[in-house]
TIBAFI-412311 format. One line per field, with one value per residue (C-alpha): residue number from 1; residue in one letter; x, y, z. Coordinates in Angstrom, 1 decimal. Last residue first. Layout:
<rs>
n: (NUM;...) $
res: (A;...) $
xx: (X;...) $
yy: (Y;...) $
zz: (Z;...) $
</rs>
This chain:
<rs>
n: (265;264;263;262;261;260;259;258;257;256;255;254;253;252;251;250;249;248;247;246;245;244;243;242;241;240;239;238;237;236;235;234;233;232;231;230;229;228;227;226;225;224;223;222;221;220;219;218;217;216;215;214;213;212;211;210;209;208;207;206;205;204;203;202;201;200;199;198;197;196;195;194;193;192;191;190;189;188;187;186;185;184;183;182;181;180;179;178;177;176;175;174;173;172;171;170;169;168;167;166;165;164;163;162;161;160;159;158;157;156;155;154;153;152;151;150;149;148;147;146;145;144;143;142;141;140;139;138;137;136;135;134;133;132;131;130;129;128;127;126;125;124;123;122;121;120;119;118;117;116;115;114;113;112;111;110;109;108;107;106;105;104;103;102;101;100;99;98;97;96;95;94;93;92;91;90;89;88;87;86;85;84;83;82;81;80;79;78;77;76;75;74;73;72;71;70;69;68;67;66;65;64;63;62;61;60;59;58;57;56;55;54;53;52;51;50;49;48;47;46;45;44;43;42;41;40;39;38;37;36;35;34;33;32;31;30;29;28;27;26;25;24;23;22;21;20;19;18;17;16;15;14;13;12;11;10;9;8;7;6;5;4;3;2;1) $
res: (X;X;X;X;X;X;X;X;X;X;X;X;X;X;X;X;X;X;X;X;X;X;X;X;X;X;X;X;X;X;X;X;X;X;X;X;X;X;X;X;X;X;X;X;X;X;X;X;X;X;X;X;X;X;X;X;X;X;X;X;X;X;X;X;X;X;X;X;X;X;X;X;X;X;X;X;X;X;X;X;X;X;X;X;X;X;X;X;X;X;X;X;X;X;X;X;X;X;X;X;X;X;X;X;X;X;X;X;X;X;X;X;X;X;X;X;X;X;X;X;X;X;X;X;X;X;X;X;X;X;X;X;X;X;X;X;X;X;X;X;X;X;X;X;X;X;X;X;X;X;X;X;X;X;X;X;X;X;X;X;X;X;X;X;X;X;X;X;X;X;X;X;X;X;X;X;X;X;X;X;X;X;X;X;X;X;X;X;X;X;X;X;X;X;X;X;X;X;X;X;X;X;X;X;X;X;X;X;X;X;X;X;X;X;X;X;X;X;X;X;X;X;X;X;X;X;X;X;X;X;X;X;X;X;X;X;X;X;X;X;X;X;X;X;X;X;X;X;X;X;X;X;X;X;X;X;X;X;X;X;X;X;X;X;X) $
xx: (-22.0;-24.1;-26.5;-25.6;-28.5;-26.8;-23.9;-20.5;-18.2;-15.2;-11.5;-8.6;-5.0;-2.8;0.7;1.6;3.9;7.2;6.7;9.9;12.7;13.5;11.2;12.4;16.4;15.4;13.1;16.5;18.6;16.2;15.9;20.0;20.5;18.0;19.9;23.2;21.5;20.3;24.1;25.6;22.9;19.8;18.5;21.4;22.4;19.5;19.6;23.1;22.8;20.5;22.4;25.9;23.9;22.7;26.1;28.1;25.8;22.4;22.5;19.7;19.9;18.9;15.3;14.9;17.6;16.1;12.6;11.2;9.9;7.2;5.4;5.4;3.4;0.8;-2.1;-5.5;-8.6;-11.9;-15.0;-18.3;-19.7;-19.0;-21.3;-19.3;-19.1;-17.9;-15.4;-13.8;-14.2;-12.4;-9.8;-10.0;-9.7;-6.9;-5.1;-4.4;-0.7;-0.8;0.7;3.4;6.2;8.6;5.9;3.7;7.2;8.3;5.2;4.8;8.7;7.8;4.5;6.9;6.7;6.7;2.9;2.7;0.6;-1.3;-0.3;-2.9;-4.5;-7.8;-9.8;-13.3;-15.4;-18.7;-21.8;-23.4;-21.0;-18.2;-17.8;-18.9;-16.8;-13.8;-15.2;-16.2;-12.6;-11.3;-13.9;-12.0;-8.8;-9.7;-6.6;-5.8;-2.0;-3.6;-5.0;-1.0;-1.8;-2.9;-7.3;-8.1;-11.6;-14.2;-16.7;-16.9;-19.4;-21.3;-21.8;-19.9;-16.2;-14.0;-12.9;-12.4;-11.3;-8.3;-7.8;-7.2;-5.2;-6.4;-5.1;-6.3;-5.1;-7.4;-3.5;-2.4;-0.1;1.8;5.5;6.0;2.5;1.8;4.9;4.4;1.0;2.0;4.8;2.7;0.4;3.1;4.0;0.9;0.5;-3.5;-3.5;-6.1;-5.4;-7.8;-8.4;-10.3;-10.2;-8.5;-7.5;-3.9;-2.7;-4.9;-4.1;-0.1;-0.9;-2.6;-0.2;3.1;0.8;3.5;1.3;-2.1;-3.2;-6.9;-7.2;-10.6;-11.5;-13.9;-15.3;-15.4;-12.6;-12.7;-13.7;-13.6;-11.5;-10.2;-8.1;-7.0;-5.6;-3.9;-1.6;-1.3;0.4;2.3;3.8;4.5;6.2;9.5;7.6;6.6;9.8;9.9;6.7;8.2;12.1;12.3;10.2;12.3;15.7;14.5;13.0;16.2;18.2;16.4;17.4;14.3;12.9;13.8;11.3;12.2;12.8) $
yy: (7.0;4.0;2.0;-2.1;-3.5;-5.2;-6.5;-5.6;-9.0;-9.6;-10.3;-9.4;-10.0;-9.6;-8.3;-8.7;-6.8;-7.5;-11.1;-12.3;-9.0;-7.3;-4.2;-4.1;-3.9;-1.4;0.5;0.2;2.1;5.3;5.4;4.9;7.7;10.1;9.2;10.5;13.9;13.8;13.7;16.1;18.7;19.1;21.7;22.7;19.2;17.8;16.9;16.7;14.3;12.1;12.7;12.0;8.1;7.3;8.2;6.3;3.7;2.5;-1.3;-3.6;-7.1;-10.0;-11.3;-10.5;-10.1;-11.9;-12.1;-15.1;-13.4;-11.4;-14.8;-15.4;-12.8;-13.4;-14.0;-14.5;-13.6;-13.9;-11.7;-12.9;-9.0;-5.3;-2.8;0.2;-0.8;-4.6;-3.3;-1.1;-3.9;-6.4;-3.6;-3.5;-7.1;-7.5;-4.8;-1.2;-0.2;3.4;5.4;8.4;5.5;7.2;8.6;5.7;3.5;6.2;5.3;2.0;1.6;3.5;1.4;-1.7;-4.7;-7.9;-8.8;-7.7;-5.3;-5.4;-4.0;-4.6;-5.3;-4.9;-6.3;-5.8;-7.4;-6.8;-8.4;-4.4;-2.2;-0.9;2.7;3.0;0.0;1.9;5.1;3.1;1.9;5.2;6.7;4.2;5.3;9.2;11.4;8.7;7.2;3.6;3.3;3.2;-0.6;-0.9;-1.5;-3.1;-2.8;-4.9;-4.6;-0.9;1.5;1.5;5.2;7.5;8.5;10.8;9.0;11.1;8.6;8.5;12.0;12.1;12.0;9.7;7.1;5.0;1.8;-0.4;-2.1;-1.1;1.6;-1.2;0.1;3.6;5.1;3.2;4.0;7.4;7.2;5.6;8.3;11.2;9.6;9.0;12.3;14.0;11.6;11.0;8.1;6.3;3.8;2.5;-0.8;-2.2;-6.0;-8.4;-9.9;-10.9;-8.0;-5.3;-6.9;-6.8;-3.0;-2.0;-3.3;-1.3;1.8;3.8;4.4;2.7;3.6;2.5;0.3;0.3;-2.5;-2.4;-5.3;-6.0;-8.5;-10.8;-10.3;-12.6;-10.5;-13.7;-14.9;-11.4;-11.2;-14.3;-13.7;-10.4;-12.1;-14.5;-12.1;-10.0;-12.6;-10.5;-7.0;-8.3;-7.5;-4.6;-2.7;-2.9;-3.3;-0.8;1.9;1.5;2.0;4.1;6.8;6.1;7.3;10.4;11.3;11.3;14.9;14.9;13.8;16.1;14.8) $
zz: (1.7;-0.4;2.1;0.7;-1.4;-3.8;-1.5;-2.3;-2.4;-0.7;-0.8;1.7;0.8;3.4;4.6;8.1;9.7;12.4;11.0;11.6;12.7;10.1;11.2;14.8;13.5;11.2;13.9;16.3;13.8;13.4;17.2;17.8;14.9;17.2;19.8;18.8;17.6;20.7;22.5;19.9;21.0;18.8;16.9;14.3;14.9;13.0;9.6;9.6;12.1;10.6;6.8;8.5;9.7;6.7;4.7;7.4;6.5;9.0;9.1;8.5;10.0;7.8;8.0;4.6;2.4;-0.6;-0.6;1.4;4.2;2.0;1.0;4.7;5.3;2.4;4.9;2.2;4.3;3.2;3.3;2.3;2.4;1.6;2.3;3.4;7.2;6.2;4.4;7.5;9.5;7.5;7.9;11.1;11.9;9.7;12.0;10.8;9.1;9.1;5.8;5.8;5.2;7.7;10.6;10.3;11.1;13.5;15.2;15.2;16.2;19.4;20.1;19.6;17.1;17.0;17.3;13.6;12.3;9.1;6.0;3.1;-0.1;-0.5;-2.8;-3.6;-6.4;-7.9;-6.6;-6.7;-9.2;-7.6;-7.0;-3.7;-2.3;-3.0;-1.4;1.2;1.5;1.2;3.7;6.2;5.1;5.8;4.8;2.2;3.2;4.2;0.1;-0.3;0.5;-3.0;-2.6;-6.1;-7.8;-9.6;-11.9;-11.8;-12.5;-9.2;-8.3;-10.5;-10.3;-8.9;-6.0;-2.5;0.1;-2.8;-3.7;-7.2;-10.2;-13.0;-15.0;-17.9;-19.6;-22.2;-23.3;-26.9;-26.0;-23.8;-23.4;-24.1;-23.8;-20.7;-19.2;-19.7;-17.9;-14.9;-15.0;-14.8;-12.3;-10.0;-10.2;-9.7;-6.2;-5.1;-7.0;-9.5;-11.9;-14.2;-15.8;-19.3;-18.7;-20.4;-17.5;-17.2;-19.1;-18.0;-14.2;-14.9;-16.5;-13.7;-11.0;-12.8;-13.1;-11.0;-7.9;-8.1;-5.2;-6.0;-8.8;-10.6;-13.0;-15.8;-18.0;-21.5;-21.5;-18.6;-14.4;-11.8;-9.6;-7.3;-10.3;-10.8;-7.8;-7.7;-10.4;-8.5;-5.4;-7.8;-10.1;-7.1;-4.9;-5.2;-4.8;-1.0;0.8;-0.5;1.2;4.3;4.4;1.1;2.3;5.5;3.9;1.4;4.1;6.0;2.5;2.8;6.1;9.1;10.1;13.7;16.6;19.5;22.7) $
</rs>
């Protein structure tokens, strides 16, 4: 069957249940972050997928530290930097547009950097993390934050799920493996699942809207007969269902430490 193009308001649906459910523990999460960056005033911090600059400034804040955003989308990037001109002109801010397995920076010139899970979106997310690693100074700090999968869910809903968020969840043991691979030692595991549960609506039953469900067919009755265009609103409907469900992905925070004499890539 063919896989139609999902609605807009699908794409928020699920952008919403996955990477939602973790903005409510955000001062929290990133409260923690910095703690495990060990890094002040004076020193640099690179944040991979930085998106709107909302993380940056928190860690700028919190730190002291000079930081820099880096993400692959122009308009992301545009308003990172707005809302750094209009709200903390004073904070050491910088953003830059750029492929993220791809980094335009030097060798080891950072302190410490941050992994967002948009770093799943690069082209290469294993050459993103090296990347990551690259550019941190040797005993400097990595980061990752991260979707894992869950045990919940189905090869079907892992697939419209990659297909709808255009990133790919990995397991913890992967990514450990990908850090390891570009250098990076003395990892430890922070699982902030449950942190993610307790946002509000969580764990309650998504429904598709009339709206949802006209744009799905809409979308794809040109192509489809009446009975596949039925379908595909049944497939977009059972990933919600699968993605409220407990602990359908993981979410984790994964530190470690590049090793001085690590083989740079």
């Amino acid at each position: 069957m063919p896989n139609t193009p999902p609605a807009p308001v699908v794409l928020r649906l699920v952008q919403e249940l996955v990477l939602g459910r973790w903005r409510a523990a955000g001062a929290e999460l990133y409260r923690e972050v910095a703690s495990q960056l060990e890094v002040g005033a004076g020193q640099e911090i690179l944040v991979a997928g930085c998106g709107d600059g909302t993380s940056c400034e928190w860690l700028a804040q919190r730190t002291g530290a000079a930081v820099t955003g880096v993400d692959s989308d122009a308009e992301d990037i545009e308003e990172a930097e707005e809302r750094a001109r209009q709200r903390t002109p004073s904070l050491p801010l910088a953003f830059q547009q750029a492929s993220l397995d791809d980094l335009p920076h030097e060798t080891a010139v950072f302190d410490a950097a941050v992994g967002e899970p948009v770093l799943a979106a690069a082209r290469d997310p294993e050459r993103a993390v090296a990347e990551l690693a690259r550019v941190t100074k040797p005993m400097g700090v990595v980061v990752l934050l991260q979707l894992s999968w869950g045990p919940t869910l189905s090869a079907d809903a892992r697939t419209l799920l990659v297909d709808r968020l255009g990133l790919r969840p990995h397991h913890v043991v992967e990514w450990k493996q990908m850090l390891r691979d570009a250098g990076v030692v003395d990892l430890q595991v922070q699982d902030w699942t449950d942190e993610g549960d307790e946002a509000p609506g969580v764990g309650d039953e998504p429904k598709l809207s009339w709206q949802a469900k006209m744009q799905i067919v809409s979308g794809s009755f040109r192509r489809l007969r009446w009975r596949e265009a039925r379908e595909a609103v049944e497939r977009e409907s059972t990933l919600l269902r699968e993605l409220a469900r407990e602990r359908a992905l993981g979410f984790q925070l994964i530190r470690g430490v590049k090793w001085p004499h690590a083989r740079e890539t």
